[in-house]
C-alpha positions as a Markdown table, in Angstrom:
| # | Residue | x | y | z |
|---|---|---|---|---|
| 1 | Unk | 124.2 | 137.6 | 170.9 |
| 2 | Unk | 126.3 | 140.6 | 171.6 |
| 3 | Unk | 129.3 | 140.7 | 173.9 |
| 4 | Unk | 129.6 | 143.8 | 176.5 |
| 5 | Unk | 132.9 | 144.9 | 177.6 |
| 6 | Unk | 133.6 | 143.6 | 181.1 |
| 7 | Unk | 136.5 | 143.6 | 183.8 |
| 8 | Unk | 136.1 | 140.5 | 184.6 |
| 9 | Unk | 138.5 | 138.1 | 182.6 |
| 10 | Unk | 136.3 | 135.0 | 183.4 |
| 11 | Unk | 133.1 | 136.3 | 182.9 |
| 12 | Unk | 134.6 | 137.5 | 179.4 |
| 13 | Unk | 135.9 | 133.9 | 178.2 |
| 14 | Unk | 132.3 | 132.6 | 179.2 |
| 15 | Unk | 130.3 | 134.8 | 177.5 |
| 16 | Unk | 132.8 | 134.5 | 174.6 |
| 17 | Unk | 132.1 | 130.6 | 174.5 |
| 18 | Unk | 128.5 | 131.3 | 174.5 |
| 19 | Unk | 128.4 | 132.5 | 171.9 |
| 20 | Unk | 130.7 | 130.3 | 170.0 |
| 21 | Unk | 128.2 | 127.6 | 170.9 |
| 22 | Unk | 125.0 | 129.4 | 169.8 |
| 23 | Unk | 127.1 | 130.4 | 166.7 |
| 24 | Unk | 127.3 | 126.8 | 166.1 |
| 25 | Unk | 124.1 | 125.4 | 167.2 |
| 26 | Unk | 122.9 | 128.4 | 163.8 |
| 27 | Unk | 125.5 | 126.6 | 161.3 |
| 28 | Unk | 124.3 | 123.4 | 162.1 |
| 29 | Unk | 120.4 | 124.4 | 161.7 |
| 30 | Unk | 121.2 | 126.3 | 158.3 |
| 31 | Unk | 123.2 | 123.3 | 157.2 |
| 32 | Unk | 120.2 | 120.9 | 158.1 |
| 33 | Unk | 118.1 | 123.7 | 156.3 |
| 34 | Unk | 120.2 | 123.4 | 153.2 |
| 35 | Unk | 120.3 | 119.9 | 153.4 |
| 36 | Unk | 116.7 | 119.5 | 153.5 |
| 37 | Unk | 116.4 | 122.1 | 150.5 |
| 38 | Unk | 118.9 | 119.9 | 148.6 |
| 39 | Unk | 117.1 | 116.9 | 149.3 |
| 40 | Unk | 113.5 | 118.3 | 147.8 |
| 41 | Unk | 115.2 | 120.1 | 145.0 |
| 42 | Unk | 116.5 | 116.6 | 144.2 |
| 43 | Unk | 113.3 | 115.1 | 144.8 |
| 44 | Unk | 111.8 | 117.7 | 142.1 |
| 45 | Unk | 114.1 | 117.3 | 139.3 |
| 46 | Unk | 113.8 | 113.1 | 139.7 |
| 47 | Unk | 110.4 | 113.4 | 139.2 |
| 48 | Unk | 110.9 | 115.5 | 136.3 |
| 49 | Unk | 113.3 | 113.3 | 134.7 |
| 50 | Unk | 110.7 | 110.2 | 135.4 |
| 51 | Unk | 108.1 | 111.9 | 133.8 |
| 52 | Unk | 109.6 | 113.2 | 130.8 |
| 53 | Unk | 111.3 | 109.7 | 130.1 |
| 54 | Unk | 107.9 | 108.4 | 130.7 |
| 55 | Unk | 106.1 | 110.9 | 128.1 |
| 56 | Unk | 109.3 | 109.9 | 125.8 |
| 57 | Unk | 108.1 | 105.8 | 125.7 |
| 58 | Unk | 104.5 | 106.8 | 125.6 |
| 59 | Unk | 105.2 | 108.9 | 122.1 |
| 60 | Unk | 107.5 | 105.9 | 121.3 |
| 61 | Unk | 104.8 | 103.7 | 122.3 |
| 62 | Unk | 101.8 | 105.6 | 120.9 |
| 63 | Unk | 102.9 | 107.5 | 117.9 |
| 64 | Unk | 100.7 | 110.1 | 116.6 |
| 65 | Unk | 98.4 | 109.3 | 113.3 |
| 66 | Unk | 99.2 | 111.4 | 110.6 |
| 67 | Unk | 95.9 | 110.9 | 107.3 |
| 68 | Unk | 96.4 | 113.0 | 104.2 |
| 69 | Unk | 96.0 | 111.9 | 100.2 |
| 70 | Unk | 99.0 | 112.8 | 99.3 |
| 71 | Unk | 102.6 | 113.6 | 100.7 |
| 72 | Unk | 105.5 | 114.7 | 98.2 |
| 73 | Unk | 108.9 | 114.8 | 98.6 |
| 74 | Unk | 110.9 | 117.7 | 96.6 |
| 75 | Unk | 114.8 | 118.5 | 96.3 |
| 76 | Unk | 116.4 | 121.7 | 97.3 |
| 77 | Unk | 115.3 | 122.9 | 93.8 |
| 78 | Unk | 111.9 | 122.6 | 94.8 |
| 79 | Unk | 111.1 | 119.9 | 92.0 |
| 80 | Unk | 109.2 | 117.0 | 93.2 |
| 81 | Unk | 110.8 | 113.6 | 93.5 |
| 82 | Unk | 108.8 | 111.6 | 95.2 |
| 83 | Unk | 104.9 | 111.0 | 95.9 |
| 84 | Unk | 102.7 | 109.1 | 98.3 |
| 85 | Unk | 99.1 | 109.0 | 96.8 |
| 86 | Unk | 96.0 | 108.1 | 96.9 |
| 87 | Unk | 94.2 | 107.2 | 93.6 |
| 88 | Unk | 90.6 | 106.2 | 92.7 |
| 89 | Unk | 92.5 | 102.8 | 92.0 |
| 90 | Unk | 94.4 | 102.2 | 95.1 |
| 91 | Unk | 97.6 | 103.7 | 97.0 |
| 92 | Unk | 100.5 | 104.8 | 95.0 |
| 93 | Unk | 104.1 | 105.3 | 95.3 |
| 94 | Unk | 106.3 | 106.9 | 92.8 |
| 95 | Unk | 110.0 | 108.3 | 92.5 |
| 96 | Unk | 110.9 | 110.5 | 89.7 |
| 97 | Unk | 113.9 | 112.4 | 88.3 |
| 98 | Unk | 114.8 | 115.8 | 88.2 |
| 99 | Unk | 112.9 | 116.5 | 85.0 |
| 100 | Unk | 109.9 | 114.8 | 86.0 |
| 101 | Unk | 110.4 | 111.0 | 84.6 |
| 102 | Unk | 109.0 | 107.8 | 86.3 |
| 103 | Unk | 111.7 | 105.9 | 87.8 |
| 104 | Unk | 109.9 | 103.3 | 89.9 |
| 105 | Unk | 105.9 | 102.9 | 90.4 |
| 106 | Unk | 104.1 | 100.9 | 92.9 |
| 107 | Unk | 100.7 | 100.4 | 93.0 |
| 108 | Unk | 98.1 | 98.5 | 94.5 |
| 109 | Unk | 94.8 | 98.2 | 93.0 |
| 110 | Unk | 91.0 | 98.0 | 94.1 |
| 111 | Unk | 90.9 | 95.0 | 92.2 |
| 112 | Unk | 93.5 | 93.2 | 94.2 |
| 113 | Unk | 96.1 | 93.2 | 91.2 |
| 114 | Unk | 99.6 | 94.7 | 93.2 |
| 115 | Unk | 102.6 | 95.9 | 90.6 |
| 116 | Unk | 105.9 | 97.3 | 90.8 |
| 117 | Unk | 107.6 | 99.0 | 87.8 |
| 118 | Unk | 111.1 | 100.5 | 87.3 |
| 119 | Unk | 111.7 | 102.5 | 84.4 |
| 120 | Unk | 114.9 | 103.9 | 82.8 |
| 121 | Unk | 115.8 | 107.4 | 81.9 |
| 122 | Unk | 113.9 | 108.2 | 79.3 |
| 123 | Unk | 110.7 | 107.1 | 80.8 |
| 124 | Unk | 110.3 | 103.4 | 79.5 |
| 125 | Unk | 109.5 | 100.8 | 81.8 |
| 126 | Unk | 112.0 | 98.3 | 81.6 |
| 127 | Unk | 111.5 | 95.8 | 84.7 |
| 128 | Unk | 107.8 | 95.1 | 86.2 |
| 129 | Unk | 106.9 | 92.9 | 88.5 |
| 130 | Unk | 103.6 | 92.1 | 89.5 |
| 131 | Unk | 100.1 | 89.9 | 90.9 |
| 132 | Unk | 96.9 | 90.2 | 88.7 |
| 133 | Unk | 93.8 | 89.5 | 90.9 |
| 134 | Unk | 93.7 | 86.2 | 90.9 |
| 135 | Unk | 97.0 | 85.4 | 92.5 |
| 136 | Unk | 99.2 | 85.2 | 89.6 |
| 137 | Unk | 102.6 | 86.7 | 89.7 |
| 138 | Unk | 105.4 | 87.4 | 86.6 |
| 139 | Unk | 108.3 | 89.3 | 86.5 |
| 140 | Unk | 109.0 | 90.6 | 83.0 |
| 141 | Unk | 112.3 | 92.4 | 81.3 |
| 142 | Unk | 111.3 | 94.8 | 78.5 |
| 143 | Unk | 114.2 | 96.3 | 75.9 |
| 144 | Unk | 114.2 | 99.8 | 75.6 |
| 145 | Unk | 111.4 | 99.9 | 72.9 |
| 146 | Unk | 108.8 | 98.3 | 75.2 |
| 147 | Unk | 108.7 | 94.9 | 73.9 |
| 148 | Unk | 109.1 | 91.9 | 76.3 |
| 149 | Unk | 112.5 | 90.2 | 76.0 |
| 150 | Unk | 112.1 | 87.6 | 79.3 |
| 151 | Unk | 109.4 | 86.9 | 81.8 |
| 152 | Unk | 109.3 | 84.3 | 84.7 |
| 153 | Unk | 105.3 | 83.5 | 85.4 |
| 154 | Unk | 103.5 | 81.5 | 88.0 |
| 155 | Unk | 99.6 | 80.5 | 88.3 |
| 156 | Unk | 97.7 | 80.0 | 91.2 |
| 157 | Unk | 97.2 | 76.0 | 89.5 |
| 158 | Unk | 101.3 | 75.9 | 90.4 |
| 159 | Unk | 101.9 | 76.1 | 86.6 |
| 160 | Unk | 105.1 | 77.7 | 86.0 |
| 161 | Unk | 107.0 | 79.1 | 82.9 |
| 162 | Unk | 110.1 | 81.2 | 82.1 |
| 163 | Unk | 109.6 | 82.4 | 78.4 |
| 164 | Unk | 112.7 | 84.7 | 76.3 |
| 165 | Unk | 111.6 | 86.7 | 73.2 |
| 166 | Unk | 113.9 | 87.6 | 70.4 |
| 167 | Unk | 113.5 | 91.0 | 68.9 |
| 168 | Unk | 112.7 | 89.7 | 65.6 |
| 169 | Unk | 109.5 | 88.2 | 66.1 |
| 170 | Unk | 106.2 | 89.8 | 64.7 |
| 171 | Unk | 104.1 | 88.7 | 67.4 |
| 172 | Unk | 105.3 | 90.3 | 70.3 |
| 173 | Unk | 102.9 | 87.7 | 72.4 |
| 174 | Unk | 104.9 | 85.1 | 70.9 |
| 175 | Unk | 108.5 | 83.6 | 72.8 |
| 176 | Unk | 111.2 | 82.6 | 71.4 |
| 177 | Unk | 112.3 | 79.4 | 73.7 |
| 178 | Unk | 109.9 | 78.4 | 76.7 |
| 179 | Unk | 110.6 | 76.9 | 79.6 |
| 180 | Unk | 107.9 | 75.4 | 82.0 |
| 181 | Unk | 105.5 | 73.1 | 84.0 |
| 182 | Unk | 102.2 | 72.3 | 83.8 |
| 183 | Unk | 100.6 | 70.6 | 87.1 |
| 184 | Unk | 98.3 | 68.4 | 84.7 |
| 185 | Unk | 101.0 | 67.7 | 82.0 |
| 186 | Unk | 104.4 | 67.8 | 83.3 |
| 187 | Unk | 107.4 | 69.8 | 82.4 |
| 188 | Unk | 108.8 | 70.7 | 78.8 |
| 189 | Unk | 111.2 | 73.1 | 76.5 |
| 190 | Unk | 109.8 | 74.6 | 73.3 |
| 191 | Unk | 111.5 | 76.7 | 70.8 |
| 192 | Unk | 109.9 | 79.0 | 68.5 |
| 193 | Unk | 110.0 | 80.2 | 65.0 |
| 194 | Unk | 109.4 | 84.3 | 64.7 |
| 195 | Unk | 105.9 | 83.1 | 63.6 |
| 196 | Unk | 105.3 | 81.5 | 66.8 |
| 197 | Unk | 105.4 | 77.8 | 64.8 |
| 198 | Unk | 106.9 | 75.0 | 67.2 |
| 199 | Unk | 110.9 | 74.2 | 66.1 |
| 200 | Unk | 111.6 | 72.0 | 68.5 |
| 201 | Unk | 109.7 | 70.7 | 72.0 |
| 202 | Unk | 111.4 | 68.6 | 74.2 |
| 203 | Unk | 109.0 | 67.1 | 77.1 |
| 204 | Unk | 108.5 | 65.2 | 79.9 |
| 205 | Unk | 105.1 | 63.9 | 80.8 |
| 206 | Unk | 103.3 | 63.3 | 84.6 |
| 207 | Unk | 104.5 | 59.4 | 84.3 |
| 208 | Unk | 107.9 | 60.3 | 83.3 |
| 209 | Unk | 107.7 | 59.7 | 79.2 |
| 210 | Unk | 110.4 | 62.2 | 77.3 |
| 211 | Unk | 109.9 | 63.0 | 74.0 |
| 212 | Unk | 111.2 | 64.9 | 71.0 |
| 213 | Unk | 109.6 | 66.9 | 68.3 |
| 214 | Unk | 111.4 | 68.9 | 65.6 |
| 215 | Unk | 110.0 | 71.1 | 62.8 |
| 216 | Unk | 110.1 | 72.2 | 59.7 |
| 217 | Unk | 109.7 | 75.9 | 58.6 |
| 218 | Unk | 106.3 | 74.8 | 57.7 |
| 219 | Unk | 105.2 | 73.4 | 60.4 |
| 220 | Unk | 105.7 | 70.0 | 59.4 |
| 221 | Unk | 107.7 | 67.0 | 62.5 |
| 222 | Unk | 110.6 | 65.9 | 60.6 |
| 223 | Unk | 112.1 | 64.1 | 63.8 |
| 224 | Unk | 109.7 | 62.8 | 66.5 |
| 225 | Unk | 110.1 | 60.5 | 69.4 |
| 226 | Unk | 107.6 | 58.6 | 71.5 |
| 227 | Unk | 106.0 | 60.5 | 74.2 |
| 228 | Unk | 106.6 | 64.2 | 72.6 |
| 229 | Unk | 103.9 | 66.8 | 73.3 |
| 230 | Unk | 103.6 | 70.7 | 72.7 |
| 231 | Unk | 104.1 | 73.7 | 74.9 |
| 232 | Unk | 101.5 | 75.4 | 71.9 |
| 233 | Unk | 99.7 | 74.1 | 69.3 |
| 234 | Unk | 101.4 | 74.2 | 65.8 |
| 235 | Unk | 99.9 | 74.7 | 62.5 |
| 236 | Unk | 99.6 | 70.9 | 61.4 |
| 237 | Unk | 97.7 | 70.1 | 65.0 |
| 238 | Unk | 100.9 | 67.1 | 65.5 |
């Protein structure tokens, strides 16, 4: 609204106040306007939020499925270090080092049979651990040569054994000093020549009998107690 000039002073100050007042009553609208604006812009970007934390959990929630045969990991060099594989066996997992050497195997087999195996630099597997297809489980130590120095065994019959091999012995099936119990027998030490002919067996029957057995180099018990047994046969059959 416009204001003319006038002469008359009062006439003047009312038309002046008119329009103060409708200059107001426009402020007021445009502030409710804003308001309103403020209040659906608001509105929007809540909804927003809500649905992108809701998209968030529901990835969380719902992860995608990722199928391949084989994933590799590789250093900035490009040289593979790692690989998750597939075989005609089973699944495999393996870590190697910068020129290419196994430094720890998993497998699983189709056979049921599961094994882990940690090798050292050169290659050799040193520690394995493992569960044949029947439920049997060892963990075995090997020297750097490959031969078995100690390994801790357990049968599904609850038979258990820890058996130590020297590095002298010419049967690399054979233990030095055995350790173990038999559900069926009861619980005994052996000793071993390198031959694999009993030295000495201490043992404990299912009734609670000890006995001792010592041998000569040829097989032959120069000291025996009541009760002894045999972890293995010997080559006299006592």
């Amino acid at each position: 609204m416009s204001i003319t000039p006038s002469d008359d002073p009062g006439e003047q100050i009312e038309r002046l106040e008119r329009s103060v007042q409708e200059l107001t009553n426009r402020l007021d609208r445009a502030e409710r306007r804003a308001r309103t604006r403020l209040y659906f812009l608001g509105g929007l970007a809540l909804v927003g939020l809500l649905s992108y934390l809701t998209g968030e959990a529901h990835k969380v929630a719902n992860p995608r499925v990722v199928k391949a045969e084989l994933f590799q990991l590789q250093d900035v060099e490009g040289v593979v270090r790692g690989e998750l594989r597939m075989w005609k066996q089973g699944p495999m997992f393996a870590l190697y080092d910068r020129v290419g050497k196994n430094l720890l195997h998993i497998q699983a087999s189709s056979d049921g049979s599961t094994g882990m195996w940690i090798s050292d630099p050169s290659g050799k597997v040193r520690l394995g651990i493992g569960r044949d297809d029947e439920g049997d489980v060892a963990l075995t130590v090997r020297d750097p040569r490959g031969r078995e120095r100690i390994t801790v065994c357990d049968d599904k019959n609850d038979n258990a054994a820890l058996k130590v091999y020297d590095d002298e012995s010419t049967r690399s099936e054979t233990p030095s000093v055995v350790v173990g119990y038999a559900k069926n027998w009861g619980a005994g030490l052996a000793v071993f020549d390198a031959n694999g002919r009993d030295r000495i067996v201490v043992s404990k029957d299912r009734n609670g009998d000890a006995g001792l057995k010592v041998y000569d180099g040829n097989g032959n018990a120069s000291v025996k107690l009541p009760g002894s047994g045999s972890l293995a046969p010997n080559p006299k059959g006592e």
